[in-house]
OpenMM code with the backbone's topology and positions (N, CA, C; nanometers):
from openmm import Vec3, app, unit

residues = "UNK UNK UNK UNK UNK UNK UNK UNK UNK UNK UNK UNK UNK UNK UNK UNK UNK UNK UNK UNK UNK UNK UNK UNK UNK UNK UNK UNK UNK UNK UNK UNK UNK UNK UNK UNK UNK UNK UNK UNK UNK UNK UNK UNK UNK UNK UNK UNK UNK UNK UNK UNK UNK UNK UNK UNK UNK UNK UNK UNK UNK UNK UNK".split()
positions = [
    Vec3(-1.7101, 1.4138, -4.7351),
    Vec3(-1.8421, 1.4619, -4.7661),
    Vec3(-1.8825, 1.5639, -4.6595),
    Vec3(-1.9319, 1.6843, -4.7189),
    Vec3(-1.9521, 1.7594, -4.6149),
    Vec3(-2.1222, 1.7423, -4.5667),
    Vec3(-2.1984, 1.8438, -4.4249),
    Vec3(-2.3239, 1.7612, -4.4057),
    Vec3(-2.3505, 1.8949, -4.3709),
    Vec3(-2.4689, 1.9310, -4.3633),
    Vec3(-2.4976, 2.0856, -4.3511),
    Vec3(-2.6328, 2.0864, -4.2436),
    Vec3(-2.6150, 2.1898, -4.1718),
    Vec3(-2.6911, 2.2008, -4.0649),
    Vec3(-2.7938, 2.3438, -4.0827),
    Vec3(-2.9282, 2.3662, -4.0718),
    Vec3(-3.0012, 2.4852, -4.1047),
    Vec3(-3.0774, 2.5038, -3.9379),
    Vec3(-3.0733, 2.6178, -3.8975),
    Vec3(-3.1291, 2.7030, -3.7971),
    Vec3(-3.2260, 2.8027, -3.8431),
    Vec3(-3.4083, 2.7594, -3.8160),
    Vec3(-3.4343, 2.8776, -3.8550),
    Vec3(-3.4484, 2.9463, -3.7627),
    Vec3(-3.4688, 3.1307, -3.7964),
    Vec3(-3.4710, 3.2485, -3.7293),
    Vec3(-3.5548, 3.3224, -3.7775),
    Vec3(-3.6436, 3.3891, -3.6526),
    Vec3(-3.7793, 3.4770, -3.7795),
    Vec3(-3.7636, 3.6007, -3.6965),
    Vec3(-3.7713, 3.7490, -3.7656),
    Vec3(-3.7490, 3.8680, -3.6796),
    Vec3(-3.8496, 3.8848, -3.6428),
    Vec3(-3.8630, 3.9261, -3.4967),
    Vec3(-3.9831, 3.9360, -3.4720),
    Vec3(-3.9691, 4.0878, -3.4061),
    Vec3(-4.0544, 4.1846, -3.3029),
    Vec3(-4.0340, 4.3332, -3.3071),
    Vec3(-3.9138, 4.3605, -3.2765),
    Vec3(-3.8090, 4.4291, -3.3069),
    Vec3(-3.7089, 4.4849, -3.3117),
    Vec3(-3.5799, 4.3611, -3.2589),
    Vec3(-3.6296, 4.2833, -3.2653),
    Vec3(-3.5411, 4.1346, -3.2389),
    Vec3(-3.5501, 4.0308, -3.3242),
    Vec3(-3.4379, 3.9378, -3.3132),
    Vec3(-3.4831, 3.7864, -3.3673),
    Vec3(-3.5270, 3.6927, -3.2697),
    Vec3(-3.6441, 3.6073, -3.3045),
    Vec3(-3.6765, 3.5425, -3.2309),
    Vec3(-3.5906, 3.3485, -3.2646),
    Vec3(-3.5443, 3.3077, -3.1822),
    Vec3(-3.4976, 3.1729, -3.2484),
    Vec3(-3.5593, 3.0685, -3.2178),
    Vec3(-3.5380, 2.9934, -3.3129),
    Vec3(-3.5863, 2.8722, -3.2855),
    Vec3(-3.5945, 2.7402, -3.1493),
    Vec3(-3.4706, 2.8255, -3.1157),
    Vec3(-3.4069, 2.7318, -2.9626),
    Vec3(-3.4178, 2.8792, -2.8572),
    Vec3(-3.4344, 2.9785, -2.9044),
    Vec3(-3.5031, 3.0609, -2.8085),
    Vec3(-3.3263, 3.0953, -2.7111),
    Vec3(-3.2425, 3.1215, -2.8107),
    Vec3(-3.0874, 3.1220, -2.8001),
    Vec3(-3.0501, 3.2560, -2.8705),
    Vec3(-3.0258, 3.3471, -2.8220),
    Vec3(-2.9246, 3.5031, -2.9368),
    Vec3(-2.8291, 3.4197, -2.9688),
    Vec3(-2.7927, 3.4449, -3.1606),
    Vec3(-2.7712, 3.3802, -3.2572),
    Vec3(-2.6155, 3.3410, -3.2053),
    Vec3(-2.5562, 3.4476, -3.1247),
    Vec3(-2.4071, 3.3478, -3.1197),
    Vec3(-2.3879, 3.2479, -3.0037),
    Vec3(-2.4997, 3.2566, -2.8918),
    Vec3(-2.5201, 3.0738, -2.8493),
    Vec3(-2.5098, 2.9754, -2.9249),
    Vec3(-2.5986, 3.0240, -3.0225),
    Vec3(-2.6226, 2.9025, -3.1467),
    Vec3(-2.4846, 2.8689, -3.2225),
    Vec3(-2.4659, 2.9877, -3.2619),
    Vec3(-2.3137, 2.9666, -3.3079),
    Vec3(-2.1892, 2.8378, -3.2289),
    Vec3(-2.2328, 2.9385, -3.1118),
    Vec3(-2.0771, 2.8395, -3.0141),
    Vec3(-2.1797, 2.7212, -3.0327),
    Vec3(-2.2832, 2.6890, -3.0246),
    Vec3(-2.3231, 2.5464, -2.9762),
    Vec3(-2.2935, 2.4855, -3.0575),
    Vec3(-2.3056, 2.5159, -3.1933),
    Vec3(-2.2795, 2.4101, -3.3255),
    Vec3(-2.1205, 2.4091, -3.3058),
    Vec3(-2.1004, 2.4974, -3.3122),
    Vec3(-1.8914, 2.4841, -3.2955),
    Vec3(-1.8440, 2.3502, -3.1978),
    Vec3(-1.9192, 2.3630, -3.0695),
    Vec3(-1.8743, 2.2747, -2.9885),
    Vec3(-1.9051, 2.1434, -3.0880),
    Vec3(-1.9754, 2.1153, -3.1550),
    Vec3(-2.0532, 1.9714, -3.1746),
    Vec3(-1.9138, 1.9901, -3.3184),
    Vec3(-1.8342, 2.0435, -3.3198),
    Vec3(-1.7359, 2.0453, -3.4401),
    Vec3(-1.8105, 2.1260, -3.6226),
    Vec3(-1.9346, 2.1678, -3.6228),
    Vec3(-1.9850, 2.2777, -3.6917),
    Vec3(-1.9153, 2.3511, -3.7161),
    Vec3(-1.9118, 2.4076, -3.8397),
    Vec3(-1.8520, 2.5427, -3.8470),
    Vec3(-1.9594, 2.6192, -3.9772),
    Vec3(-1.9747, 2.7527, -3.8667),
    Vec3(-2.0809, 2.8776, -3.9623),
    Vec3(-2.0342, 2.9446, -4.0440),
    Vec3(-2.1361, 2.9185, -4.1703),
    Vec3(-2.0760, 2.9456, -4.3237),
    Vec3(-2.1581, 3.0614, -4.3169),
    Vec3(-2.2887, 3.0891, -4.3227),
    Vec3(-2.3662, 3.2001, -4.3284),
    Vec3(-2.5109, 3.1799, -4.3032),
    Vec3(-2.5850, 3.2798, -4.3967),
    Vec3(-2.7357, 3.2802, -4.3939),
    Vec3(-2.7948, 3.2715, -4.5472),
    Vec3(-2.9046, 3.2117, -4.5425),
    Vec3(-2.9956, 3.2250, -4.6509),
    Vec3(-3.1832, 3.3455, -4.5607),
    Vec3(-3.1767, 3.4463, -4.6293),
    Vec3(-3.2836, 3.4858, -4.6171),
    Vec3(-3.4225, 3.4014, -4.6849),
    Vec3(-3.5227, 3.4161, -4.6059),
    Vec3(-3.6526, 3.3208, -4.6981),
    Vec3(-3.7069, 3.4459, -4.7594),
    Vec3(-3.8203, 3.4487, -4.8678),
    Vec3(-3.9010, 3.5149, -4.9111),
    Vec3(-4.0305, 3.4671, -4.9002),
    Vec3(-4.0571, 3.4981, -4.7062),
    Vec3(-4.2021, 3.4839, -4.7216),
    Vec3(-4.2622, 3.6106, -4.6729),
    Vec3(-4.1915, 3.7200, -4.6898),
    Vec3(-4.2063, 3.8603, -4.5890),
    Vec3(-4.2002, 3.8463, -4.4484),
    Vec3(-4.1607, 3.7823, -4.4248),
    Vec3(-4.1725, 3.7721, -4.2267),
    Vec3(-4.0196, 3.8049, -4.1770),
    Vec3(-3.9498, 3.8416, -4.2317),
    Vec3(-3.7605, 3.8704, -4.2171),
    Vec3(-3.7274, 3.7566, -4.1816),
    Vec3(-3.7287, 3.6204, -4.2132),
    Vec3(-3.6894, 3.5234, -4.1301),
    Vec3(-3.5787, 3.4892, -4.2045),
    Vec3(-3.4674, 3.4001, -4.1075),
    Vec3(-3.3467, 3.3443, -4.2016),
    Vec3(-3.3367, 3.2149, -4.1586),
    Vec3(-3.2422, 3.1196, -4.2376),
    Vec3(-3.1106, 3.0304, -4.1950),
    Vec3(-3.0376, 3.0278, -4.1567),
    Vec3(-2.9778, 3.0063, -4.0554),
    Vec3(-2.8160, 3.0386, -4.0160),
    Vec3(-2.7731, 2.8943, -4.0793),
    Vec3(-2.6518, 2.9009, -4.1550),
    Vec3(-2.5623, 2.7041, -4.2190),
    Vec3(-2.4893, 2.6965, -4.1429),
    Vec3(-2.4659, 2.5764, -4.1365),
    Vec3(-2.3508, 2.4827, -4.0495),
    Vec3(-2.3274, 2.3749, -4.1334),
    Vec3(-2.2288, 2.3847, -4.1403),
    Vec3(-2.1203, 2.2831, -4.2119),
    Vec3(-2.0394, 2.2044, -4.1471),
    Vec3(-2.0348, 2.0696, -4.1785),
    Vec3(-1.9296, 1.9497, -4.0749),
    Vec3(-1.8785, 1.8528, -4.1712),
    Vec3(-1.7521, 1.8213, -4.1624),
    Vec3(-1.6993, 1.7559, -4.2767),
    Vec3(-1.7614, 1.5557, -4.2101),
    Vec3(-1.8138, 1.4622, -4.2550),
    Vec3(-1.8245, 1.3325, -4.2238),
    Vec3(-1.7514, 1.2368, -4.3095),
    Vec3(-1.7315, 1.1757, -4.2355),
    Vec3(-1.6968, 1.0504, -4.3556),
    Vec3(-1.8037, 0.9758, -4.3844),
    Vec3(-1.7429, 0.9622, -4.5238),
    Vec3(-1.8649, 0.8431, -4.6193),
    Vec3(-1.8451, 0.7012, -4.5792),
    Vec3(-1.8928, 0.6149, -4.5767),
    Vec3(-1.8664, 0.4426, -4.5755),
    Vec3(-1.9284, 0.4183, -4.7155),
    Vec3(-1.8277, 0.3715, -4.7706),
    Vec3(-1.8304, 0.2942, -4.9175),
    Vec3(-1.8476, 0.1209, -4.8549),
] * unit.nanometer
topology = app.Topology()
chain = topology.addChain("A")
for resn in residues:
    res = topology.addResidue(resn, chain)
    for name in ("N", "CA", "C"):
        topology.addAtom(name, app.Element.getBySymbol(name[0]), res)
């Protein structure tokens, strides 16, 4: 089962501002270390340029 991880990000003047207050490929390596791996982005539509960065991690289920 895979488990998915969301980062938001909102552009703010000529930058992104993050959520952990990290440029996006900190964030990157940080989820990597924790065994993450970055699939992409979802843009929002609230006009503010903000995104998602995904993270994906495979878990096991207990049946």
């Amino acid at each position: 089962m895979k488990k998915y991880e969301y980062v938001y990000i909102n552009k703010g003047p000529g930058r992104y501002e993050f959520e952990k207050n990290l440029p996006h490929r900190q964030i990157i390596d940080e989820y990597a270390k924790k065994g993450y791996s970055y699939i992409g982005y979802i843009p929002h539509d609230d006009g503010l340029n903000s995104l998602d960065l995904i993270f994906e991690i495979e878990v096991q289920e207990d049946f």
